[in-house]
C-alpha positions as CSV (number, residue, x, y, z in Angstrom):
1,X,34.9,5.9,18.7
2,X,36.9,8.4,16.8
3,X,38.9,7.5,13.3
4,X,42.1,4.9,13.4
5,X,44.8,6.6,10.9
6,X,47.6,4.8,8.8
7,X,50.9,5.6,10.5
8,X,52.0,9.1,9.3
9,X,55.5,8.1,8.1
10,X,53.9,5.7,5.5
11,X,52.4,9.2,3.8
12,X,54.2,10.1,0.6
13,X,56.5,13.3,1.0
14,X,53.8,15.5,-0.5
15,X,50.7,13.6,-0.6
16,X,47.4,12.6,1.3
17,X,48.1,9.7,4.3
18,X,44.1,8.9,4.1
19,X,40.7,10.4,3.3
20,X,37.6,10.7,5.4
21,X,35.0,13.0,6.2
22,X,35.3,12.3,10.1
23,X,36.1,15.8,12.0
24,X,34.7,15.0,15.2
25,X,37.2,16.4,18.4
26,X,38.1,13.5,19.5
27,X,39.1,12.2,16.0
28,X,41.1,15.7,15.4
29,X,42.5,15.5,18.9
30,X,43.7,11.8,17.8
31,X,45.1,12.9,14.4
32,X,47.3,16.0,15.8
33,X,48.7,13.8,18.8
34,X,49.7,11.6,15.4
35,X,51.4,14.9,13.6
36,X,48.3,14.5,11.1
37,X,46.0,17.3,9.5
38,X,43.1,17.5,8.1
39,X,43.0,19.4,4.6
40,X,39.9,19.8,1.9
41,X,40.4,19.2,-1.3
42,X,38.3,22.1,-2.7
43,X,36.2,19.5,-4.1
44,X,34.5,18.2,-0.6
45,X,36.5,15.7,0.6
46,X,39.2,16.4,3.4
47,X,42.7,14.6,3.1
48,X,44.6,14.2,6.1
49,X,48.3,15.3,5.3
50,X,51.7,14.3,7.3
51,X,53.8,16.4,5.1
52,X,57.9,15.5,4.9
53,X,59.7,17.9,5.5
54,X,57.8,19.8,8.2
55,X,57.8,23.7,8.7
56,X,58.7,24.3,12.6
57,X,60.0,27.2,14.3
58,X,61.2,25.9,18.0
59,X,59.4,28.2,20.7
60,X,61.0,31.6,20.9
61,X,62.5,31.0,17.2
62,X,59.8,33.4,15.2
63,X,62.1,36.0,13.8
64,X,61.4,39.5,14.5
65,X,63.0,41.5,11.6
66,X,64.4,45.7,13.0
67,X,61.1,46.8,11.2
68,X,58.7,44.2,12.8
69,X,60.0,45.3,16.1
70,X,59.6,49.2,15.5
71,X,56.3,48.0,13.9
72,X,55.3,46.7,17.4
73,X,56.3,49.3,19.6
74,X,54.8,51.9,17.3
75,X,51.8,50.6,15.4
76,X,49.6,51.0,18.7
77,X,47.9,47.4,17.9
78,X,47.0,45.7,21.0
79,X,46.6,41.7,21.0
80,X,44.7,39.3,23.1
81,X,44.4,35.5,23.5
82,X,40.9,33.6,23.0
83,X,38.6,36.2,23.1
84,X,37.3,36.2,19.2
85,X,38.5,32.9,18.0
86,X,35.5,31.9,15.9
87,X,36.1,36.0,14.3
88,X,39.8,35.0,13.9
89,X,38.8,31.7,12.0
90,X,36.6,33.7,9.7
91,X,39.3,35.9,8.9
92,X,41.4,33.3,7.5
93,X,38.7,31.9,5.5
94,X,38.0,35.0,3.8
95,X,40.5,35.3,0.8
96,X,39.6,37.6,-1.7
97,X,39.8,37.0,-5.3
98,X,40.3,33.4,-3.7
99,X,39.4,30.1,-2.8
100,X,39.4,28.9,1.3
101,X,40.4,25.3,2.5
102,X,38.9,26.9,5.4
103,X,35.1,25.3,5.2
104,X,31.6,25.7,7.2
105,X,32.7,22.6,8.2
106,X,35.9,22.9,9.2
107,X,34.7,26.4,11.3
108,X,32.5,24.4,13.0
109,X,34.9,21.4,13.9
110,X,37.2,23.9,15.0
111,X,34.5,26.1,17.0
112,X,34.0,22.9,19.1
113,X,37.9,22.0,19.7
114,X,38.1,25.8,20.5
115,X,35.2,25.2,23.7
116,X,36.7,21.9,24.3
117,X,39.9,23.9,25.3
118,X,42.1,22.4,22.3
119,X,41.7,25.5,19.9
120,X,43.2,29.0,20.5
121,X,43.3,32.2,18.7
122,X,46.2,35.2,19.2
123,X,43.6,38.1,18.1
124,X,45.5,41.9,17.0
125,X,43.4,44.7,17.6
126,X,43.4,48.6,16.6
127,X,41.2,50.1,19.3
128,X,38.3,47.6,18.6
129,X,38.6,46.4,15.1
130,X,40.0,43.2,14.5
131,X,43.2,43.4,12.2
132,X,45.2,39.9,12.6
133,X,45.1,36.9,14.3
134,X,45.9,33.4,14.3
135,X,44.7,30.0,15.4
136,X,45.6,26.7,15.9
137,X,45.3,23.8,18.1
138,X,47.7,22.6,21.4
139,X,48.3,19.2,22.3
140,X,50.5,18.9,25.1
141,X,54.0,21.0,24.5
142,X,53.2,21.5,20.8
143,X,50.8,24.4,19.2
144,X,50.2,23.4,15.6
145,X,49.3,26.8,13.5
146,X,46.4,26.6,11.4
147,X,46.3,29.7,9.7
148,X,47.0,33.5,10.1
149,X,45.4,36.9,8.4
150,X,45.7,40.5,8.0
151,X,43.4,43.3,7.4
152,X,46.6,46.0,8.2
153,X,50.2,45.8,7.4
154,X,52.2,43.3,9.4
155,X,49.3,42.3,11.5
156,X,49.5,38.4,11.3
157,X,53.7,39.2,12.1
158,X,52.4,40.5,15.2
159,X,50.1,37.4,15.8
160,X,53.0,35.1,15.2
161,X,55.5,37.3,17.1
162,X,52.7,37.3,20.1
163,X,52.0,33.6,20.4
164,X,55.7,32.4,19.8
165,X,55.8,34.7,23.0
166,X,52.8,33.3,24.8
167,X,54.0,29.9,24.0
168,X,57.2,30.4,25.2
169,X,56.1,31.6,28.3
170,X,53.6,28.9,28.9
171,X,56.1,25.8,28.6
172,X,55.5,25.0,25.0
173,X,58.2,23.6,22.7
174,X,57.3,23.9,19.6
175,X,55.1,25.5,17.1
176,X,54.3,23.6,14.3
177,X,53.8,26.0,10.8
178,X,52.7,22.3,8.7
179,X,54.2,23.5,5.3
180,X,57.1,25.0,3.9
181,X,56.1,28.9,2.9
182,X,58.6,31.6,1.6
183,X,56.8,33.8,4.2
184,X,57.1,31.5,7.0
185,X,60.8,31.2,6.2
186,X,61.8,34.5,6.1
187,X,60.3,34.8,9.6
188,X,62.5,31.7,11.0
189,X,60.8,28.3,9.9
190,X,63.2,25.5,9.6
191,X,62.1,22.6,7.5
192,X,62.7,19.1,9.6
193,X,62.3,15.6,8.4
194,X,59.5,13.9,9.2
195,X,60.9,11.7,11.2
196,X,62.2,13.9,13.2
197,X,59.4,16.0,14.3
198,X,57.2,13.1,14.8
199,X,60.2,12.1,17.1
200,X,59.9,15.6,18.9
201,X,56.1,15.6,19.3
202,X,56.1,12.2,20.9
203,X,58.3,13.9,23.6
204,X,56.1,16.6,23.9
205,X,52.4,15.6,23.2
206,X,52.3,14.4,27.2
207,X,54.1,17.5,28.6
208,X,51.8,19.1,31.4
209,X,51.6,22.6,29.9
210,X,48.5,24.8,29.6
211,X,48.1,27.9,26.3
């Protein structure tokens, strides 16, 4: 019996809705049908977050700036879906001269969403050297992105560019960035109210799409 959350629009603007330690699939699976994530504290416990406003970019909305787009005709980076995600989620953890949110445990919930067929991973390659990716998890018409890295210049662009691409052409309608960066921004995140994307990913967390 997975975890029973509040309901996400009682969670303060920018604070925790609950705490718990519970990051079994099916309690993950429950939380992200809810618009709830799970976040650690640094300090071992794990908040789960319904953040107002949320970051979104509707499918096909990533922005692709002139020098992004020479970047991917030219760069001669290849990209892939699902074939290194547990690589991909290492990559985000590692931040030097930095902290990671992105725990054993957390790699291994996510590992097992990831078999369970909830997880996914847009992997950029040069030849065969990993160099960017990103992961997240899909419920129904919405892809809710985890977190993105780069070992070259604009690699994790490319990610995000690829799987606003993939997602677009697989049904999905909308990708969910959680919080407000100036990054994510710049590249075409809109910030909606709460209630409004919880509105949106009701309509969508049934659709019949596939990543």
């Amino acid at each position: 019996m997975h975890a029973i959350f509040p309901d996400p629009r009682t969670a303060p603007p920018d604070g925790p809705l609950a705490v718990g330690d519970d990051l079994r699939p099916a309690t993950l699976v429950e939380a992200y049908r809810q618009g709830i994530f799970p976040w650690p504290d640094g300090r071992g416990s794990i908040w789960w977050w319904s953040p107002d406003p949320r970051a979104v970019f509707p499918v096909g909305g990533v922005h692709r700036s002139r020098s992004l787009r020479r970047r991917m005709r030219t760069s001669g980076f290849s990209t892939t879906t699902d074939t290194s995600f547990e690589q991909v989620v290492r990559g985000c953890a590692v931040r030097p001269g930095e902290g990671t949110w992105i725990t054993q445990a957390m790699r291994e919930a996510y590992a097992a969403l990831h078999r369970l067929g909830h997880a996914h991973s847009v992997e950029v390659w040069d030849g065969d050297r990993l160099v960017g990716g990103i992961y997240g998890v899909a419920i129904g018409g919405v892809f809710t992105g985890e977190s993105m890295f780069h070992r070259e210049r604009d690699a994790s662009k490319i990610a995000l560019a690829t799987l606003d691409d993939h997602l677009a052409d697989r049904g999905f309608g909308l990708l969910d960035a959680q919080l407000h960066t100036d990054h994510l921004e710049r590249m075409g995140a809109e910030l909606w109210p709460r209630s409004a994307f919880l509105d949106v990913l009701a309509g969508l967390r049934d659709a019949p799409v596939s990543f």
